[in-house]
C-alpha positions in Angstrom: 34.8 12.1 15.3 34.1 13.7 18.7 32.2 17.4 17.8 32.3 20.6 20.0 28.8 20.1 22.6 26.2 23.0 21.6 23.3 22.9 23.8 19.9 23.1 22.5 17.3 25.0 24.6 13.2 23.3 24.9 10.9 26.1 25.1 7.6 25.0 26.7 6.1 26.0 23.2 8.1 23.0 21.7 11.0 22.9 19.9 13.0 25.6 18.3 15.8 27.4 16.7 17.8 25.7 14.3 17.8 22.2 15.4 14.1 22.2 14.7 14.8 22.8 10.7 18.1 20.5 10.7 17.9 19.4 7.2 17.8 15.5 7.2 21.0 14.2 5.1 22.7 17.4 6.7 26.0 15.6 8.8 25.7 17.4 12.1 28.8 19.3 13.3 28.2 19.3 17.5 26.2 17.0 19.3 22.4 16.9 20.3 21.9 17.8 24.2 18.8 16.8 25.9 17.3 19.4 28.5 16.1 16.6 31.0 18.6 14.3 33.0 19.0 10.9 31.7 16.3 9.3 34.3 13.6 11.1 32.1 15.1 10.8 29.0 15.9 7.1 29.1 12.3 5.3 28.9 11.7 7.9 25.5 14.7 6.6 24.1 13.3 3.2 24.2 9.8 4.2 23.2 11.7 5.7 19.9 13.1 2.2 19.1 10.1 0.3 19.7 7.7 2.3 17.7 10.2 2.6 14.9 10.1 -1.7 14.8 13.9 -1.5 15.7 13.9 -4.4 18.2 16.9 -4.3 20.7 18.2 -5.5 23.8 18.8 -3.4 26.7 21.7 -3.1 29.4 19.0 -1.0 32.1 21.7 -0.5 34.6 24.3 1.4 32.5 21.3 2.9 29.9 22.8 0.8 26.8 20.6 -1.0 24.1 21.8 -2.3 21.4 19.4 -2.9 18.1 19.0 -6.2 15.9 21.1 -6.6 12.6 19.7 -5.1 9.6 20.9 -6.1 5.9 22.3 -3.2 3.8 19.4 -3.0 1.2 16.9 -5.1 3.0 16.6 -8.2 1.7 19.3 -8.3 -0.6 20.9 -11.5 -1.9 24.3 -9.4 -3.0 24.9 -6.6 0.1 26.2 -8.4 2.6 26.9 -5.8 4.8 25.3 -5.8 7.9 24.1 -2.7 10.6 23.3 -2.7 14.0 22.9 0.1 16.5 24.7 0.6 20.0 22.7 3.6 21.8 24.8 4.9 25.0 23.0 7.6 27.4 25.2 9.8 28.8 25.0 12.4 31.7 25.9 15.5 30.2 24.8 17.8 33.6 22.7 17.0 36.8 20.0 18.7 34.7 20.7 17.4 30.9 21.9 14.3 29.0 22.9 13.0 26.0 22.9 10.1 23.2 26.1 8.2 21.6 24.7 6.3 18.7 27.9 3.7 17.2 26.8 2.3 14.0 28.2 -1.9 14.2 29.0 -3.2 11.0 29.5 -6.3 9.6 31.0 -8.1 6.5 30.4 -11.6 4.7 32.9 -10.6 2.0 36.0 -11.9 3.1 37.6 -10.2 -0.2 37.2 -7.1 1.8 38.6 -8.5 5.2 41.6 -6.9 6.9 44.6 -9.2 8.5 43.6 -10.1 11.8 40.1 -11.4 10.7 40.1 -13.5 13.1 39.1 -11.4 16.0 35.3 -11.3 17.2 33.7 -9.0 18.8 30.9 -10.6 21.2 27.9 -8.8 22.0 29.3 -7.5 24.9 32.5 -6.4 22.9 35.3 -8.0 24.9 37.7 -9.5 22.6 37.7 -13.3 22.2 34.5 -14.3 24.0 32.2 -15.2 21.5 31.9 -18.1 18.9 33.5 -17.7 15.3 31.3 -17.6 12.8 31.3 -20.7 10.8 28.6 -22.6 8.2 26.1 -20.6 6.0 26.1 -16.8 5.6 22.8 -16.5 7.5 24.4 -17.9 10.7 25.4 -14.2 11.7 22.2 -13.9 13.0 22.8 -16.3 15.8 24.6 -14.3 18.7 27.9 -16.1 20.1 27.5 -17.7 23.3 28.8 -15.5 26.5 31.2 -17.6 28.8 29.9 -17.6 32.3 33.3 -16.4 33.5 33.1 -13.3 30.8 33.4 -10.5 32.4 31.0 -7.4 32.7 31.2 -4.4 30.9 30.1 -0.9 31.3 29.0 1.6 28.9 32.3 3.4 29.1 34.3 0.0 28.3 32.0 -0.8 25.6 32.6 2.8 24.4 36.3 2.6 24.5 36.5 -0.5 22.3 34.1 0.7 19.2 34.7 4.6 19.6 37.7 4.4 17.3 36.7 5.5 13.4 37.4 1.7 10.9 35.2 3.1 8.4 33.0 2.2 5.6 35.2 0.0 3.4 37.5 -1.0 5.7 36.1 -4.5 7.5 37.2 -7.1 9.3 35.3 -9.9 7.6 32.8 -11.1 10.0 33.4 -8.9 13.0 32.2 -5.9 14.2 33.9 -2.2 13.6 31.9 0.9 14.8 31.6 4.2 14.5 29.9 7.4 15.8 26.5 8.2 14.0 25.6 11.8 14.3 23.1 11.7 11.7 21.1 8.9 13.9 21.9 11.1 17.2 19.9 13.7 15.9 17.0 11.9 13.7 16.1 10.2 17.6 16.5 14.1 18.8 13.9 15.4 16.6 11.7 13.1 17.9 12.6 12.7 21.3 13.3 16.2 22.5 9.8 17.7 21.7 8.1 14.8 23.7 9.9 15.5 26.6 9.0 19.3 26.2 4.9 18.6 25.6 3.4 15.7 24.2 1.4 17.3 21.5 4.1 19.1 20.0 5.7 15.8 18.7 6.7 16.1 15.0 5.7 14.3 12.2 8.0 11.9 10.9 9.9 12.4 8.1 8.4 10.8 5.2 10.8 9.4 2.1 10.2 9.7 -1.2 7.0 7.4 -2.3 7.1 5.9 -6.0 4.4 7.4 -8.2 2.4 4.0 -8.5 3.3 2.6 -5.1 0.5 2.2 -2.6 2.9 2.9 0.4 6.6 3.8 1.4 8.5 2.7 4.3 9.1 4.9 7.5 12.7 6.6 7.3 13.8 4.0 9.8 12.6 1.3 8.0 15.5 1.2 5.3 18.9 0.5 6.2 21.6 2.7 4.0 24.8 2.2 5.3 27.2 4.6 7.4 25.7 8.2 6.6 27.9 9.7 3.7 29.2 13.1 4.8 28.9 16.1 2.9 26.1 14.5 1.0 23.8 16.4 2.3 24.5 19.9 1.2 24.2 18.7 -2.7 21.6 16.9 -2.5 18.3 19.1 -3.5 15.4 18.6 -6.2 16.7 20.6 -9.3 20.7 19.8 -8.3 22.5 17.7 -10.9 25.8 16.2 -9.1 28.2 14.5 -11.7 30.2 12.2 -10.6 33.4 11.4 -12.4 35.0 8.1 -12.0 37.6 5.5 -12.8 36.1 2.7 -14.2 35.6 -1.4 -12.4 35.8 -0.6 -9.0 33.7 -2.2 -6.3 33.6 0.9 -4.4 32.1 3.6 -6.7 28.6 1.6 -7.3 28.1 1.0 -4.1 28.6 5.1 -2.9 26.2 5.6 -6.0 23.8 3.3 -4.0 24.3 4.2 -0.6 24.0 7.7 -1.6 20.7 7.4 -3.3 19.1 5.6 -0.4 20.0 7.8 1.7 18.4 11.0 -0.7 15.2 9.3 -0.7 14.8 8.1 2.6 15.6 11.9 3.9 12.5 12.7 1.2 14.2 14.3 -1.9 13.0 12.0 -5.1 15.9 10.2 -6.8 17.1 9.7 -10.7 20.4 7.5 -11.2 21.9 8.6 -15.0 24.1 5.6 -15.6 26.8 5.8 -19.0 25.4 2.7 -20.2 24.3 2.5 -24.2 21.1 4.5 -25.1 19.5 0.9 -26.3 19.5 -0.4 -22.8 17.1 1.8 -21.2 14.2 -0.4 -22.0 16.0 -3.5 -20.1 16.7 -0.9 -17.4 13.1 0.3 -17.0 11.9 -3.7 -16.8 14.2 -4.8 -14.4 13.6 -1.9 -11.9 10.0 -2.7 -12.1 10.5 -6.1 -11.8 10.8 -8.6 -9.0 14.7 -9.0 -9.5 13.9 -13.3 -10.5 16.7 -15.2 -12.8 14.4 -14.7 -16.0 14.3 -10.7 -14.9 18.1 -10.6 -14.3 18.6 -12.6 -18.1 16.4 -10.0 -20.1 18.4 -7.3 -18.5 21.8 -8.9 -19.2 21.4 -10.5 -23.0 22.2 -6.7 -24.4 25.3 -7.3 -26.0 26.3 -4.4 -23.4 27.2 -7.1 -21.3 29.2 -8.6 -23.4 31.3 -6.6 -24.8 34.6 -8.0 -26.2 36.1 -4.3 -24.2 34.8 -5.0 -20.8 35.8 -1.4 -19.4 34.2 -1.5 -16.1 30.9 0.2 -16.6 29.6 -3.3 -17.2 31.1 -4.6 -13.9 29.5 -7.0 -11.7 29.5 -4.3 -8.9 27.5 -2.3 -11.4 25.1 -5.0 -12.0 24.4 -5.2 -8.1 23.9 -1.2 -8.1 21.5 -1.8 -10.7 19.9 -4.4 -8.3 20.1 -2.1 -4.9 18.2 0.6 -6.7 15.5 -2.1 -8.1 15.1 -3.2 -3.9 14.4 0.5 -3.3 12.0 0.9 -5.8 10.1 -2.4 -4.7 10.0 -1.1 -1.5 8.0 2.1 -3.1 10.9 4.4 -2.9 11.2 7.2 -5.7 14.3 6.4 -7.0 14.7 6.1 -11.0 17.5 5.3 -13.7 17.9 6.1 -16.9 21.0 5.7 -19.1 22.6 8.3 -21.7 25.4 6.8 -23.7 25.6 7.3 -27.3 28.2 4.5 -28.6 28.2 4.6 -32.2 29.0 8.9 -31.9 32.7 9.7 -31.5 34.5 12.6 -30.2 32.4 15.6 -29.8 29.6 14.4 -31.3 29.2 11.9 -28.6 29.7 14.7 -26.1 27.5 16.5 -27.2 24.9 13.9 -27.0 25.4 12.3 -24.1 24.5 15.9 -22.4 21.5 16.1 -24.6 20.1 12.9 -23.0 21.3 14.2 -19.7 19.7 17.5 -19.9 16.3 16.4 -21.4 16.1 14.0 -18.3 16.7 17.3 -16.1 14.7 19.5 -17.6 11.8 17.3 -17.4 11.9 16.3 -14.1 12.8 19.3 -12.2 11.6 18.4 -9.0 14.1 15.5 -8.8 17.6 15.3 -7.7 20.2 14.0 -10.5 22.8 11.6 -9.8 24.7 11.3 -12.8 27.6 8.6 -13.4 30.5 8.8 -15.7 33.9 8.3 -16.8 35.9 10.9 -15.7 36.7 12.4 -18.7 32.8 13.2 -19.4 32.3 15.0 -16.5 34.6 18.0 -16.4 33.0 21.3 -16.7 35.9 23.4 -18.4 36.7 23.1 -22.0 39.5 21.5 -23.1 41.7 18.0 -23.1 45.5 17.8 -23.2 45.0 16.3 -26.7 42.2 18.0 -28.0 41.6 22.0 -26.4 38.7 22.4 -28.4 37.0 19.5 -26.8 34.0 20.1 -25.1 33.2 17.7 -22.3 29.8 16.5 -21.3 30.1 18.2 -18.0 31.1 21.6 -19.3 27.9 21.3 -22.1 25.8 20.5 -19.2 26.7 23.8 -16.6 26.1 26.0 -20.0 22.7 24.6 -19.7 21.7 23.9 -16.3 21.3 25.3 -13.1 22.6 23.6 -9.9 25.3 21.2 -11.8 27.9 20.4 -9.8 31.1 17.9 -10.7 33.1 15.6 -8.7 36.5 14.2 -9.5 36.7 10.6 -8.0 38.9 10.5 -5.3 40.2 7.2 -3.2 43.3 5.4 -1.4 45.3 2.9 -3.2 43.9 -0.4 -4.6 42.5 -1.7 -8.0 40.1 -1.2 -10.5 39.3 -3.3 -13.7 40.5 -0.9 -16.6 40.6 -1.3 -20.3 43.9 0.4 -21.7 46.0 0.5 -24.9 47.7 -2.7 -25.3 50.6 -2.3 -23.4 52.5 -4.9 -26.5 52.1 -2.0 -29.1 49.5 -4.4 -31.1 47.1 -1.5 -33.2 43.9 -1.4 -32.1 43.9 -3.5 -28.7 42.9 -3.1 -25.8 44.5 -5.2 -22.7 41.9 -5.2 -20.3 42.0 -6.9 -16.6 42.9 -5.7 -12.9 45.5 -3.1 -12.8 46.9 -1.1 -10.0 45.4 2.2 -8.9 47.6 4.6 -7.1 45.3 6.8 -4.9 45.8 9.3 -1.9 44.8 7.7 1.8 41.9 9.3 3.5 40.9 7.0 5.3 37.9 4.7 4.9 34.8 6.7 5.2 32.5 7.8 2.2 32.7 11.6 1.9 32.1 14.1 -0.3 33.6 17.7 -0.3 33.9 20.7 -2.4 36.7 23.3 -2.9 36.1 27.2 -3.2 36.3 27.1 -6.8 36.7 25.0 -9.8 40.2 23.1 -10.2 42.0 22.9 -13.4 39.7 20.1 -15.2 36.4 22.2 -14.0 35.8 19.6 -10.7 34.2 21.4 -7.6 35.4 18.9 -5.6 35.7 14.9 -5.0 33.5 12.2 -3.8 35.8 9.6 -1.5 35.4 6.1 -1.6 38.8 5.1 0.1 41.1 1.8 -0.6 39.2 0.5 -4.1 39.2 -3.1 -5.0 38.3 -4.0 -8.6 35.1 -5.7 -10.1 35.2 -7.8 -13.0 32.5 -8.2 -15.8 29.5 -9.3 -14.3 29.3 -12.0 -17.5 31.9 -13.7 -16.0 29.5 -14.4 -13.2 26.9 -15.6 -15.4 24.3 -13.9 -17.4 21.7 -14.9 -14.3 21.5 -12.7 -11.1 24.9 -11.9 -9.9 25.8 -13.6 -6.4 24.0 -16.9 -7.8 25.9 -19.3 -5.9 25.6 -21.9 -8.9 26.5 -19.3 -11.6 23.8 -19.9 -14.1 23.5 -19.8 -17.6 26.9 -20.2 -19.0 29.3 -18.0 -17.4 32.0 -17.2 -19.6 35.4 -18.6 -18.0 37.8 -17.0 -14.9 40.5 -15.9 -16.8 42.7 -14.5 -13.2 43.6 -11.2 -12.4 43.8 -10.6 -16.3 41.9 -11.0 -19.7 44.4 -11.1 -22.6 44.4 -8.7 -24.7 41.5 -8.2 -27.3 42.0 -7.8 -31.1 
């Protein structure tokens, strides 16, 4: 996405106007225009790298670095999705100068990979010049060998290969697609551009959201979140309440959950996850997150009979179980995020309505300063009265805007795909359920995370729709074990592969 330029002025008393007071998970609209030529802003550009511990290489005679990778979720044993930055200084005037920050990411799921996987993308970025990548998953980190006979590229050839949007869910496995980081452009703005004006009127970084009891948080650049999440910013606030409303056993929806609470709490708001998971379970949950995320950890969180359930509907999805262990990663990096869980099983109907938003509103109301982040089946969420079936019924979400202030609902919104869904049996047997992948018919916009909200309220009382594009179904995380999902021996009894689909339970 190419924005219109807007200049920004540097008074010689620092910084100002509104790019001073950009809020931090705001997605910029125009790009961030140095007032000193690209000679003079260059050797701050680097410093910014260096003292952010964001080691990179550097092109000097075409002003291009390009950073290290970084694991999604530092550290984790499940991501495996993979960030690096490409930094390109451009000459905007003989007087001023700018950044293009591309976002490179990688994939080691190959379920996610594209036809035509087999391209590579070298760290120059010509096409077919580096090595494959074959042998263990940690051999991405060893760069492909340039042929001597490779030719050179400039910053405007490197450009014209990665400009072009792939997205956030759309990979091909083990190569890298980029695209345009605004959000980046303007965190190295804010503290670039007042160096360059007067030293002392550098700002303070921003700092992220510490965990009560931890001794120390990470810098903001210390975390890696994935592709920035647009429109995020402008609901995320301590006090707001954003319910998200989904269709259960995708891969897709946990992981914008994630994505979008590390990015909250690394721009400094404090973070709670609400999760429809069974009341009972909130103990286990508590653990785990304080935990050290070890197989005897992952087995006390997963013996709740939650797990398994003979109606595996998606909530207890292996993709659900790796949200779980994203949020546990933050937290042990001491990040504020939290998760608590609010479903009432054994209630039916109204009743289990109307305590679900009881749980939900307690957790509010008592944490005030904290942004709320609350997960659901789509039904739950709506925030006008009334079902087809029932017009009397009283959703979760519509209980919850009677009560709250700053509750806002999103209908889940994606491109075509699967999910893992529990339905009626489809054979007319009474109480079944046939439960396995089925096809989901969504609308194409594209493959980037976003999240946007209409003028009003539609029919079923959404203000809008988080985007998660194609979806690809996750299946019970039992059936990778009861140990910590991605195990590659699949401890302790997993229960057996039964395909695409489980039959139908009695």
């Amino acid at each position: 996405m190419r924005s219109a330029v807007y200049t920004v002025l540097l008074l010689s008393l620092g910084l100002s106007g509104c790019a001073a007071h950009r809020g931090a998970l705001e997605y910029p609209d125009r790009e961030a225009i140095y007032d000193r030529p690209l000679a003079e802003m260059w050797p701050q550009v680097r410093e910014f790298f260096t003292r952010n511990e964001l080691p990179f290489r550097e092109d000097k005679d075409s002003m291009v670095l390009e950073t290290e990778w970084r694991q999604e979720f530092g550290g984790s044993k499940i991501s495996g999705f993979f960030h690096r930055y490409m930094v390109v200084g451009r000459r905007e005037t003989p007087t001023s100068s700018k950044l293009q920050i591309f976002r490179i990411t990688k994939s080691l799921n190959k379920t996610l990979a594209n036809s035509g996987n087999q391209v590579d993308w070298s760290p120059t970025r010509a096409w077919g010049m580096g090595a494959t990548i074959e042998g263990p998953a940690e051999d991405y980190k060893a760069e492909p060998i340039q042929p001597a006979s490779a030719p050179l590229s400039s910053a405007e050839d490197w450009e014209e290969v990665i400009a072009t949007p792939r997205g956030e869910t759309s990979f091909f496995a083990e190569s890298g697609q980029g695209q345009r980081d605004l959000v980046m452009e303007w965190r190295v703005f804010r503290e670039v551009a007042p160096l360059l004006a007067k030293e002392e009127n550098a700002p303070k970084p921003v700092q992220v959201a510490k965990a009560p009891n931890a001794k120390e948080a990470p810098s903001q650049f210390a975390v890696e979140c994935g592709l920035p999440i647009i429109g995020l910013g402008k609901q995320v606030k301590e006090g707001g309440v954003l319910l998200l409303g989904e269709v259960h056993g995708t891969r897709e929806v946990p992981r914008f959950v994630a994505q979008a609470a590390c990015q909250a709490v690394v721009a400094g708001i404090p973070v709670t996850v609400g999760l429809e998971l069974p009341l009972e379970n909130q103990g286990r949950v508590d653990a785990f997150l304080e935990s050290a995320g070890e197989e005897a950890d992952w087995l006390k969180l997963m013996e709740a009979p939650f797990w398994r359930s003979p109606y595996p509907d998606g909530r207890g999805s292996e993709a659900m179980a790796n949200m779980l262990e994203h949020l546990r990663q933050l937290r042990s990096q001491g990040l504020d995020v939290d998760v608590f869980v609010f479903d009432h099983p054994k209630a039916n109907g109204q009743q289990r309505e109307d305590a679900m938003a009881g749980t939900v509103a307690f957790q509010v109301e008592s944490s005030p300063q904290r942004f709320h982040m609350v997960l659901s089946g789509n039904i739950h969420s709506r925030t006008k009265q009334g079902l087809p079936w029932d017009q009397k019924h009283r959703p979760m979400g519509y209980l919850l805007e009677q009560r709250l202030e700053h509750v806002v609902a999103l209908d889940m919104a994606y491109a075509s795909g699967s999910a893992w869904i529990c339905s009626v049996d489809q054979k007319g047997v009474k109480s079944a359920l046939d439960c396995g992948v089925r096809e989901a018919k969504g609308k194409d916009n594209g493959t980037r995370f976003f999240v946007h909200t209409w003028d009003s309220t539609n029919s079923e009382g959404y203000h809008g729709v988080f985007y998660v594009g194609a979806v690809n179904a996750s299946a019970p995380a039992v059936q990778r074990g009861l140990g910590r999902p991605g195990a590659d021996d699949n401890t302790v009894h997993p229960a057996p592969d039964e395909g695409s689909k489980m039959a139908f339970v009695r």
